[in-house]
C-alpha positions in Angstrom: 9.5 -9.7 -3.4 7.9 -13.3 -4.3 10.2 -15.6 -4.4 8.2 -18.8 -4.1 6.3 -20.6 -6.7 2.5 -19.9 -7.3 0.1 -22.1 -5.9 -2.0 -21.4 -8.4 -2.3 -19.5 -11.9 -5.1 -17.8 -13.4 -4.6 -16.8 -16.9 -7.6 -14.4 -18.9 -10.9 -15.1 -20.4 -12.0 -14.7 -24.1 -14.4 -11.7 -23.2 -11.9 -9.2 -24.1 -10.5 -10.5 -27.0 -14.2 -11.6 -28.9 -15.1 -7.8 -28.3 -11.8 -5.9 -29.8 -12.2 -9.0 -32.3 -15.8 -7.7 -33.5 -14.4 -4.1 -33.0 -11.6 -5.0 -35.5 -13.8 -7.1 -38.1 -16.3 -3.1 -38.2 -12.8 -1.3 -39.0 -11.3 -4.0 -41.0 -14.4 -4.5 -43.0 -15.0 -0.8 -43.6 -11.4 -0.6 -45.9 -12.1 -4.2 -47.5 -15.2 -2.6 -48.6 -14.2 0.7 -49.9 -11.4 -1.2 -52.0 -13.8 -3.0 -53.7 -15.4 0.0 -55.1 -12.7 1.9 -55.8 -9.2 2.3 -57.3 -6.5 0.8 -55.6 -4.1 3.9 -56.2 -7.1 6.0 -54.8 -7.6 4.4 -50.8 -5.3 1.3 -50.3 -8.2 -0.6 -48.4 -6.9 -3.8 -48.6 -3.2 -3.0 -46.6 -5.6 -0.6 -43.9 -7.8 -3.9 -43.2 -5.0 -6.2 -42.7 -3.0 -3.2 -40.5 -5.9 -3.3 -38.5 -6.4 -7.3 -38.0 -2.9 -7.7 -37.7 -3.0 -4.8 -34.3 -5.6 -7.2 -33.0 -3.9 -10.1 -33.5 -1.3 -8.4 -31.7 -3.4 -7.1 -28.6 -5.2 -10.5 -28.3 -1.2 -11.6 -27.7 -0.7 -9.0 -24.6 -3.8 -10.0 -23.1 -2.8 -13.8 -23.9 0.7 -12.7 -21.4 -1.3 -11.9 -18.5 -1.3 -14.1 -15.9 -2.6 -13.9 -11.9 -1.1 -16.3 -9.6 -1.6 -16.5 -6.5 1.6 -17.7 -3.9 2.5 -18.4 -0.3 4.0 -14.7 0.3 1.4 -12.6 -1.7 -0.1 -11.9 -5.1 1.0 -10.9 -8.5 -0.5 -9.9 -11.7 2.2 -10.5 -14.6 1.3 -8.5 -18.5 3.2 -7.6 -21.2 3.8 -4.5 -19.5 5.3 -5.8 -16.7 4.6 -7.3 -13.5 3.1 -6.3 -10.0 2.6 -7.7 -6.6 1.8 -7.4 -2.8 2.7 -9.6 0.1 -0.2 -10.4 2.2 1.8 -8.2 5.3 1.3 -5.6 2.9 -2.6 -5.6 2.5 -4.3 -2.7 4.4 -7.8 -3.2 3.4 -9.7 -4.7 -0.3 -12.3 -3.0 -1.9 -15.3 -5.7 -2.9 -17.4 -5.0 -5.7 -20.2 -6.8 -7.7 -19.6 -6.1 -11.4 -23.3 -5.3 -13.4 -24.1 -8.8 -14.8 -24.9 -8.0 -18.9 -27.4 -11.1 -19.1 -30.5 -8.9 -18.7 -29.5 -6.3 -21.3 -29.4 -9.4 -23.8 -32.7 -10.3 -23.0 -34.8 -7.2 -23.1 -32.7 -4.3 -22.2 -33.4 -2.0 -19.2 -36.8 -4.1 -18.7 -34.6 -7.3 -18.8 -32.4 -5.7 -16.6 -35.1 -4.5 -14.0 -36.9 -7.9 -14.1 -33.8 -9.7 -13.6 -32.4 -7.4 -10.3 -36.0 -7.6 -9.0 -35.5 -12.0 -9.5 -31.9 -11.9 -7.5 -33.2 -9.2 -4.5 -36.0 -11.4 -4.0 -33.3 -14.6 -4.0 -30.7 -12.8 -1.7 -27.8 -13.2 -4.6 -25.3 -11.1 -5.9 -26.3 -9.6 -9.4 -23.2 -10.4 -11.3 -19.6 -11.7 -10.7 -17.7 -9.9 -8.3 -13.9 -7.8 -8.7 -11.8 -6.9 -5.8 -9.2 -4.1 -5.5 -6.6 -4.8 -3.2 -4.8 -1.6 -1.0 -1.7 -1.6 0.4 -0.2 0.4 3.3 1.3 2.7 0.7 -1.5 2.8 -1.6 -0.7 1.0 -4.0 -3.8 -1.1 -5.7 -4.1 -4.4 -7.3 -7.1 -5.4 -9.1 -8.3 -8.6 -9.6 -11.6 -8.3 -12.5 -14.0 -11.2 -14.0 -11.4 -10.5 -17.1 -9.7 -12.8 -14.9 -10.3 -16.6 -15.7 -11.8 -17.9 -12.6 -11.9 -15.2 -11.2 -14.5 -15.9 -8.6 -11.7 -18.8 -7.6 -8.8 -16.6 -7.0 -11.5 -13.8 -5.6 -12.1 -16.4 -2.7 -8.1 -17.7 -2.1 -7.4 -13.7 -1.7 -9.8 -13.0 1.0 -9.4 -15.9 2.6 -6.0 -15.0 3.0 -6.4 -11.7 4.0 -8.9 -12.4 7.0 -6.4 -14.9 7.9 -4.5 -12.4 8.9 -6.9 -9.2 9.8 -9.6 -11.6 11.8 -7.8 -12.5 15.0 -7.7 -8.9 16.4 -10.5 -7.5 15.3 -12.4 -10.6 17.3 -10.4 -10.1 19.8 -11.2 -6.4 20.5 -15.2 -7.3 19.6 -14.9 -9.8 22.6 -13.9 -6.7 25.1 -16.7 -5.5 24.1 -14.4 -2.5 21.8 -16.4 -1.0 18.7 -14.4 -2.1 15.5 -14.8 0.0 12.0 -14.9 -0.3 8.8 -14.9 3.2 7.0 -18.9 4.1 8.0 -19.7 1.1 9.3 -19.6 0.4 12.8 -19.7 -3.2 14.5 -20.3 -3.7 18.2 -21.5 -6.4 20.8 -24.6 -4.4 21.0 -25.3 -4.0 17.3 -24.4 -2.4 14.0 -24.4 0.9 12.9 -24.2 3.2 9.9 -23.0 7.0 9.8 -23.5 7.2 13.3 -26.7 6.4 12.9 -29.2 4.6 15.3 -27.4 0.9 16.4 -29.3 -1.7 14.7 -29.4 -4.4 18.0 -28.3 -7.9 17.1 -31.7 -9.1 17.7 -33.5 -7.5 15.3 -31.6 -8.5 12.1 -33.1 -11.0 10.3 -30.5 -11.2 7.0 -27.5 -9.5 6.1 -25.6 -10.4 2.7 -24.8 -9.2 -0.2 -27.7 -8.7 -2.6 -28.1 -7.2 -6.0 -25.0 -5.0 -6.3 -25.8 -3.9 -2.6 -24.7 -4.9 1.0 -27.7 -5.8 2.7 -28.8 -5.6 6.4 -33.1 -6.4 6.5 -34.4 -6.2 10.0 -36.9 -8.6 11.4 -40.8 -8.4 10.1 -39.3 -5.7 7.6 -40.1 -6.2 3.7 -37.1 -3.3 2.6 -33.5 -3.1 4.1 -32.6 -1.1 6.6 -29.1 -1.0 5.3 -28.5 -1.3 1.5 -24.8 0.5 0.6 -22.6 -0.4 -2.2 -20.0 -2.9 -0.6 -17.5 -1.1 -2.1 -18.1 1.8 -0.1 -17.0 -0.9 3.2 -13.4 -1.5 3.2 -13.3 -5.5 3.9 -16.8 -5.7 3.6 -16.8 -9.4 2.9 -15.0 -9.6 6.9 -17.4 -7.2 8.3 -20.6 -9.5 7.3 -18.7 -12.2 8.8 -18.2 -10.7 11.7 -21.8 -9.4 11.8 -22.8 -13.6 11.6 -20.4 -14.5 14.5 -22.1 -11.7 16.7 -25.5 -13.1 15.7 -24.6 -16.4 16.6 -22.6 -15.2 20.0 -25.7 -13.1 20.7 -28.6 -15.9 20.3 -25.8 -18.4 22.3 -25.7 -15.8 25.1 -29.5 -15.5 25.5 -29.8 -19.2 25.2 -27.7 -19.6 28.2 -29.2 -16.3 30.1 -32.8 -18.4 29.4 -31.7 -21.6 31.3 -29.3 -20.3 34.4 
């Protein structure tokens, strides 16, 4: 149970509530509407629209009650419904996910859309704002969404404090030269692999990262990735490129010191 007080508290964004707001406004309007045209005794329009503004006004209140805070034992997401948490000892793995950013729909629909995904690939950026599912050891999940006002913010505190903790061993097998996993993706001192697929050698990656809604690994003098999976599909997927990086950089400092000995 968390017992200490949050370092920090994230409470929701208007998204939600301006869409069930236009949402109510159609079904609200439809009644107002009708009673104007009609006899009172015949369709009460008038108590149906203000049934339905008053439900939103109620639901924008539940959403206003949810809270994520983040604290020195774990995490916990607090509604109207009740609360939920998990202690940091508890986390077995997160599940990272970019969320389809709706920018390009709004400026020209699935062309807007293409030209804008075609724009990030080519910058080597995610392609919206990112969610993350926690996992515990029991299976329970906890989901942290863009819903969440700075959410990108309290994305970052929670992984940080997860690799805090999962980090140290999986570098320390990597430096006996031990294969580590994560789900179908296989990390090594010689290289990476996917599906048991051929190793992709240190040497020959030129980028890895997250690009579009895709983890990316691009070997060198290659235009297309040779890797390019859903990081969702990766449990800790955000720890795995990191590791990838420290191999690189162990790698190219090895053959530095091999060139002058």
């Amino acid at each position: 149970m968390i017992l200490s007080p949050p370092r920090v508290v994230f409470g929701q964004t208007m998204v939600l509530r301006i869409v069930f707001g236009i949402v109510a406004l159609f079904f609200a309007g439809i009644p107002f509407l009708i009673a104007l045209g009609s006899n009172p005794n015949d369709f009460p329009g008038v108590p149906v629209g203000l049934a339905v503004l008053l439900g939103y006004g109620v639901l924008c209140f539940l959403i206003s009650r949810t809270r994520l805070s983040i604290h020195a034992e774990g995490v916990q997401r607090t509604s109207a419904l009740g609360t939920k948490e998990m202690l940091w000892d508890e986390v077995a793995e997160y599940r990272y996910r970019i969320v389809p950013n709706q920018t390009g729909f709004a400026v020209g629909g699935l062309i807007g859309a293409a030209v804008q995904a075609a724009v990030e690939a080519s910058q080597w950026k995610p392609a919206g704002p990112p969610s993350i599912t926690l996992v515990a050891r029991d299976g329970r999940k906890l989901r942290v969404t863009p819903n969440v006002q700075g959410s990108e913010e309290a994305i970052e505190m929670i992984v940080a404090e997860v690799h805090n903790r999962l980090k140290p061993e999986l570098k320390r097998r990597l430096e006996n030269n031990d294969e580590v996993a994560f789900g179908p993706l296989r990390l090594s001192s010689q290289g990476v692999a996917w599906r048991g697929k051929d190793t992709i050698r240190l040497d020959e990656i030129d980028r890895v990262g997250i690009v579009g809604r895709k983890l990316r690994i691009r070997r060198k003098d290659k235009y297309f990735s040779t890797l390019a999976v859903p990081p969702e599909k990766i449990p800790n997927a955000l720890l795995a490129l990191e590791l990838i990086e420290g191999l690189r950089a162990w790698a190219g400092a090895s053959q530095i010191a091999a060139t002058f000995s």
